[in-house]
C-alpha positions, 0 to 999 in steps of 0.5 A: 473669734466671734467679733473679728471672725479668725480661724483659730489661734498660734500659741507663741513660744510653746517650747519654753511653756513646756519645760521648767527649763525652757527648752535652753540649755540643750537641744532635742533628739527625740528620745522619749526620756527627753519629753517625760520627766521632772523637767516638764512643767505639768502646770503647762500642759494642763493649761494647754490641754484645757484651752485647746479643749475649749477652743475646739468645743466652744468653735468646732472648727477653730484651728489651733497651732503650736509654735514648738521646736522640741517635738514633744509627742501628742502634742497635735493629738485630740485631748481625749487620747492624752495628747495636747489637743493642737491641730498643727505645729509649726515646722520651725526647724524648715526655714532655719534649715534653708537660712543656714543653707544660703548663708554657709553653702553655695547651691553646688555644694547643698546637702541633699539628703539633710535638706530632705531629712529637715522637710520629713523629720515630724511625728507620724500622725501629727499635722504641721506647717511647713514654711520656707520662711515667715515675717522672722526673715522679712524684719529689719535685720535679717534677709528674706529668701530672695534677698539671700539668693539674688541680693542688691540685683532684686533692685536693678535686674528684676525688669523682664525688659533687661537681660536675665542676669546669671543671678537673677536666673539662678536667684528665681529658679531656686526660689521657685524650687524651695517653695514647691520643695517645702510645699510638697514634702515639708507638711500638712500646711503650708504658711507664706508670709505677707509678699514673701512669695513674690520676693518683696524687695524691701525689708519691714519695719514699724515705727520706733525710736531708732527709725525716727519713728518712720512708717516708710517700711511698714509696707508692702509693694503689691504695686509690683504685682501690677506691672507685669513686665517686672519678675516679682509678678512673675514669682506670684504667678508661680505661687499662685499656680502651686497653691492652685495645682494643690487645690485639684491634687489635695497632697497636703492632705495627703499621707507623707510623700514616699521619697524615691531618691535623693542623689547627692551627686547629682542633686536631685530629689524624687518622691510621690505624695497625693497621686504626683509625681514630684522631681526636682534638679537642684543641680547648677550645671546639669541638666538630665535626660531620661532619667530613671524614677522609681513609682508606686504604680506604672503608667505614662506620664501625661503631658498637661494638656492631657490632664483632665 
C-alpha cells in the first residue's frame, strides 16, 4: 500500500478458506447450522480475522473486500465484535442472476420478483458490492451484458448515424436499466469492469499459447469514446451521469431501499432509498400512464429543472 498507493485488498476465493469442505458439495440457504459447526475450518478464520485486523490498524482506512458466495454471518463486521473484520463482500450471486436471466428467459418472460429477491438478499448491517458484471464476463469465452443482449449488431449498428435497430434499441435501453437497477437496490458499493460500462465490443484476452501468443485483445477501445456519433459514447455518459447522480443523492450509503412493488405482470419495479424515488418499466410492450406509486412521504415530484 505504501509503495504503489492502493485502497485495500480483495481476498479471492473466501468461500473455499471458510470450510473444510470448500463450499462444494452443496449450496447455502442461510440456516445458521450451515455456518457453526465442524465443517468451518477454525484455522481460516483466525487467519482472516488476524489479517483484517492488521490491515485496519497498520492503514486506518485500508478497504477490505471478501470474495464469498456462502453469506457466512459477521463476516463484514469489525474483529472486536466477533465478526471477520471486512469492510464488504461481494455480491456475487447479482451478475450470475442476470447471466442466467439473458441466456434462459426473453425480457417479457423476466422474473421480477426473483431479480428483486437477488439484489436484496444480504445481511443487515453487512456492507456489499453489487455489479451487474465483472472481467468473468469480459475473458474469452464468455459474453459481456452487452454482448448478451445486442450480439453481433454491437459491430454494424452502434453507429448513431444508421437506423436504430430493434435490437440495439431493446439491447442499450436494457443495459442502461440493469446497471441503475443494481446501482440503486444491489449494495453499498458499486464495481464496474474496465469498458464494460460503455458496452466494450470486443472480448480480452493476454497472450498465451492457444492464441499464438497474441497481445491483439489485450485491450480496451476507449477510442470509441471519442467518436461521439457512435452509441458506446452514449452508454458511457449514462454511466457517467448514474455515478455522478449517486455522488449528490449519496443512496450507497444509504440504508436498504424500501421496495414498494414489484408487478409481475406488468413488469415494474418501484422502491425508495437515499430520498429517490426510483421506477423502472422492464415491460417490452407497455408503456404506463399515471401510474400509481406507493412513498414514504408525500409531496410533488420535481421536474430536473427544479431540482436544486
Amino acid at each position: 500500500m505504501d509503495e504503489y498507493g492502493f485502497d485495500g485488498f480483495r481476498f479471492d476465493g473466501v468461500t473455499s478458506m471458510l470450510y473444510h469442505h470448500h463450499g462444494m458439495g452443496g449450496g447455502f440457504s442461510g440456516d445458521y447450522s450451515e455456518y457453526f459447526g465442524p465443517q468451518v475450518d477454525e484455522d481460516s478464520l483466525v487467519y482472516l480475522m488476524l489479517a483484517n485486523h492488521i490491515l485496519h490498524t497498520l492503514y486506518p482506512d485500508c478497504i477490505t473486500v471478501a470474495e464469498d458466495v456462502s453469506g457466512m454471518p459477521a463476516l463484514c463486521r469489525g474483529v472486536e465484535e466477533g465478526g471477520l473484520g471486512f469492510d464488504y463482500r461481494l455480491a456475487m450471486a447479482i451478475p450470475d442472476k442476470w447471466i442466467q436471466i439473458l441466456k434462459e428467459c426473453k425480457d417479457e418472460d423476466w422474473d421480477i420478483g426473483n431479480i428483486v429477491h437477488t439484489l436484496t438478499n444480504r445481511r443487515y448491517g453487512e456492507k456489499c458490492i453489487a455489479y451487474a458484471e465483472s472481467h468473468d464476463q469480459a475473458l474469452v469465452g464468455d459474453k459481456t451484458l452487452a454482448f448478451w443482449l445486442m450480439d453481433k449488431e454491437m459491430y454494424t449498428n452502434m453507429s448513431s448515424l444508421t437506423p436504430m435497430t430493434p435490437i440495439i434499441d431493446r439491447g442499450i435501453q436494457l443495459h442502461k436499466m440493469i446497471r441503475l437497477l443494481t446501482h440503486g437496490l444491489g449494495g453499498e458499493g458499486y464495481l464496474n469492469f474496465i469498458g464494460n460500462e460503455f458496452g466494450h465490443p470486443e472480448w480480452l484476452d493476454f497472450p498465451r499459447e492457444g492464441n499464438d501468443q497474441s497481445y491483439h485483445y489485450a485491450r480496451r477501445q476507449f477510442n470509441l469514446l471519442d467518436m461521439g456519433n457512435l452509441r458506446y459514447h452514449q452508454l458511457f455518459v449514462f454511466d457517467r451521469d448514474m455515478n455522478l447522480t449517486e455522488d449528490k443523492y449519496g443512496w450507497l450509503a444509504a440504508p436498504p431501499a424500501f421496495v414498494s412493488a414489484k408487478h409481475e405482470e406488468d413488469k415494474v419495479i418501484v422502491f425508495e432509498r437515499g430520498r429517490v424515488l426510483f421506477i423502472f418499466n422492464f415491460n417490452p410492450s407497455k408503456s404506463f400512464q399515471d401510474y400509481r406509486v406507493a412513498v414514504e412521504t408525500p409531496g410533488t415530484a420535481l421536474g430536473q429543472s427544479e431540482m436544486k
